[in-house]
KEMI-909744 format. One record per residue (C-alpha): y negated, z, x negated. Coordinates in steps of 0.05 Angstrom, whole numbers, plus 5000, padded with zeros to 4 digits. Layout:
<rs>
YZX
...
</rs>
This chain:
<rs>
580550700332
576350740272
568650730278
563750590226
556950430218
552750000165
545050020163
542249300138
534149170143
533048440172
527348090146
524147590177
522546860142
515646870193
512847490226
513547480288
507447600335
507247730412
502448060455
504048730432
503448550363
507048340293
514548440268
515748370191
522948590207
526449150206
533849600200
538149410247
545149820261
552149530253
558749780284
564749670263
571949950306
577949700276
584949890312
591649560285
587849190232
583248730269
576348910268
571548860334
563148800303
557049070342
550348980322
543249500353
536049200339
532649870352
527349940408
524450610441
523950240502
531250060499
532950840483
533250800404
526950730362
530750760303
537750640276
537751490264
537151580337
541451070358
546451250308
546352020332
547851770404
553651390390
556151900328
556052470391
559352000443
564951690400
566552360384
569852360450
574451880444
574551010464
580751050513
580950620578
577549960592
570649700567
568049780641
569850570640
566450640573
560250370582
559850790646
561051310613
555951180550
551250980600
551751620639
551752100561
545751820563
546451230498
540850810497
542450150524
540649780450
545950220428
550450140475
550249440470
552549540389
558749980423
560249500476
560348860443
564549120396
570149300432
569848630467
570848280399
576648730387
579248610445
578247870448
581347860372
587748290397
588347760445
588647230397
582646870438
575446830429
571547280474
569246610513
576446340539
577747090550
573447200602
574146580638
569146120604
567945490565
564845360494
558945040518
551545220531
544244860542
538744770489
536545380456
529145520450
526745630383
520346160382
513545950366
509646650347
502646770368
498646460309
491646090292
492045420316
492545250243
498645600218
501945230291
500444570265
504944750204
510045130238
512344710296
514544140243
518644650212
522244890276
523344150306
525944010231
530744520241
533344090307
529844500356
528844060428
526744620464
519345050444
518045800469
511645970447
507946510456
502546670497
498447330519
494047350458
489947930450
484447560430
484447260504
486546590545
481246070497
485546330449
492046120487
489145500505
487445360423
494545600411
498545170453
493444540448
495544570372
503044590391
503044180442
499743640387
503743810327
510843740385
507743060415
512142570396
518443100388
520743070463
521643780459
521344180527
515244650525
516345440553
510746000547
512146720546
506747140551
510047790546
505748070600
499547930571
495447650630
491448010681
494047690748
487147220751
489347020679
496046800694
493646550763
489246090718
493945970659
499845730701
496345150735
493145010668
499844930634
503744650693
497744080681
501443980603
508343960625
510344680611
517844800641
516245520661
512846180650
516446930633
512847450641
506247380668
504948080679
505848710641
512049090657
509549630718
505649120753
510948840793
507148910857
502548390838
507947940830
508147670911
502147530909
503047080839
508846770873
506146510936
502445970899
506045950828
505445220801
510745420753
517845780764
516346490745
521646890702
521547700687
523847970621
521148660602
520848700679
528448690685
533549150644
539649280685
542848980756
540749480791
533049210773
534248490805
533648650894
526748880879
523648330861
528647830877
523947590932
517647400887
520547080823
524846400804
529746800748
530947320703
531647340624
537247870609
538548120534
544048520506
539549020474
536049180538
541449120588
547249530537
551148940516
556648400555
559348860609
552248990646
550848220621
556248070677
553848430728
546648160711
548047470719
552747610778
547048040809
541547440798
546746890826
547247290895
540647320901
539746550887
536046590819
537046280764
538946650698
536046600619
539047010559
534747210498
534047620443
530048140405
531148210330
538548050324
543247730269
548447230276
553147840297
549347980372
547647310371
554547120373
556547590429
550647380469
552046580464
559746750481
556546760547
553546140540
555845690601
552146230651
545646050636
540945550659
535845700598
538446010535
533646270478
538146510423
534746360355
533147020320
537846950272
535346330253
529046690224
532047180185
531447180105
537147090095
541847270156
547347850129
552047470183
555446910213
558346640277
553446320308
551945560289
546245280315
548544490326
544343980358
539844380384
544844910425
546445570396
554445690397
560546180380
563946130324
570845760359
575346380330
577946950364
572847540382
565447350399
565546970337
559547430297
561947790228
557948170179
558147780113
553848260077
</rs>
């Protein structure tokens, strides 16, 4: 096996802003392993609290552990990464790219190879937090684009009026859209906060809430539960599996990403994980191209909620292999995930 690795900085058409502030964009890592001729495509979007900050550190980690050798199966591998210590956002680059190769040695895409079909549910497309202003001229844009589904963001720093002026101008500007309405808040409430912002927007048709509560405060999340007006979902709360039996008890789902959970293989065991405990299950995304995107919608028919847009606000995106059709983000019907660097 060949590896090799291309640095690319993603920009973003509109910053993104959450609760713990504003992306521009940024340099994302690319792998590349090619055996036999076919070539298998990974993709990192750096984050230190995904065990990369950069695409230098995640690139030393997987320089050191390829070093060693790729023989045996994808599962052995990403044990083994796992336990050398390769940060799960650059893991995931690793991992999905020897499941494209794979796939693409099979002649199948990565989909129909592990059991599934080419189908998926509405995608969410992101509304940042912005001035109520700026909202009133973005949410055109995004339903434009065929969007039927909204995830906006909550947890503004400036406090809950400023929520409430945020969504109010979404909710306005989506009126006559029919678009489904989601808030994330990214952990941005105190629990009184969310307490009272979850019956607020359960009151204007909101579909659910992710992440009430910062990441550590877990043990407030019973007590959120008992009376939730909305179905609760954890993202920053959950990274691997192993994460789920703790909190199982006190929340409706879980949001897994490739970046945080070190790509398809752990993806599996996620969703597998969440199932047994009766939950439902979500996919997103951090800063990704069409490339992770790709990988991450192979897995598509898994997921009750799906919110795979990133690369859909890049300028431009360096990739392909992810159309985003009728409002549902798909593969690329072609054997491996689907995702190829163009650029």
């Amino acid at each position: 096996m060949k590896v090799a690795f291309h640095t690319l900085y993603l920009k973003k058409r509109f910053p993104l802003r959450i609760s713990r502030g504003e992306i521009l964009g940024g340099e994302n890592l690319f792998l590349s392993i090619t055996e036999g001729g076919l070539t298998g495509w990974g993709e990192m979007a750096p984050s230190a609290s995904e065990g990369a900050a950069d695409v230098a550190e995640g690139r030393a980690q997987l320089d050191a552990f390829c070093a060693g050798g790729l023989e045996g199966a994808i599962h052995d591998i990403w044990a083994r990464a796992h336990a050398a210590g390769v940060g799960a956002c650059a893991l995931a680059a690793l991992d999905m790219a020897l499941w494209d190769l794979r796939a693409k040695q099979a002649g199948m895409p990565l989909y129909r190879l592990l059991g599934l079909a080419r189908r998926g549910v509405v995608s969410s497309l992101t509304v940042g937090i912005n001035p109520p202003d700026v909202v009133r001229e973005r949410v055109p844009l995004l339903l434009a684009r065929g969007a039927k589904a909204l995830k906006i963001k909550l947890g503004s720093p400036e406090g809950i009026a400023a929520d409430k002026a945020m969504f109010a101008a979404v909710h306005e500007a989506a009126a006559d859209s029919g678009a489904v309405l989601r808030v994330d808040a990214n952990g941005g409430w105190s629990l009184p906060d969310a307490r009272h912002m979850m019956e607020w927007l359960a009151a204007k048709g909101v579909e659910y809430v992710e992440q009430p509560l910062v990441e550590g405060a877990e043990d407030q999340l019973p007590e959120l539960f008992k009376t939730r007006p909305l179905p609760i979902f954890v993202d920053e709360s959950c990274r691997f599996s192993r994460d789920i039996p703790r909190f199982a008890h006190c929340v409706d789902g879980v949001n897994l990403k490739l970046m945080k959970c070190g790509g398809i293989t752990e993806a599996l065991r996620i969703v597998a994980t969440a199932r047994a405990h009766g939950l439902k299950t979500m996919i997103g995304c951090m800063g990704e191209s069409s490339v992770a995107i790709a990988a991450g919608a192979s897995l598509s028919a898994l997921f009750d909620y799906i919110d795979l847009d990133s690369h859909l606000n890049l300028d431009p995106d360096p990739a392909s292999g992810a159309p985003f059709v009728d409002g549902v983000t798909l593969p690329a019907d072609r054997p491996g995930h689907g995702g190829t660097l163009d650029a």
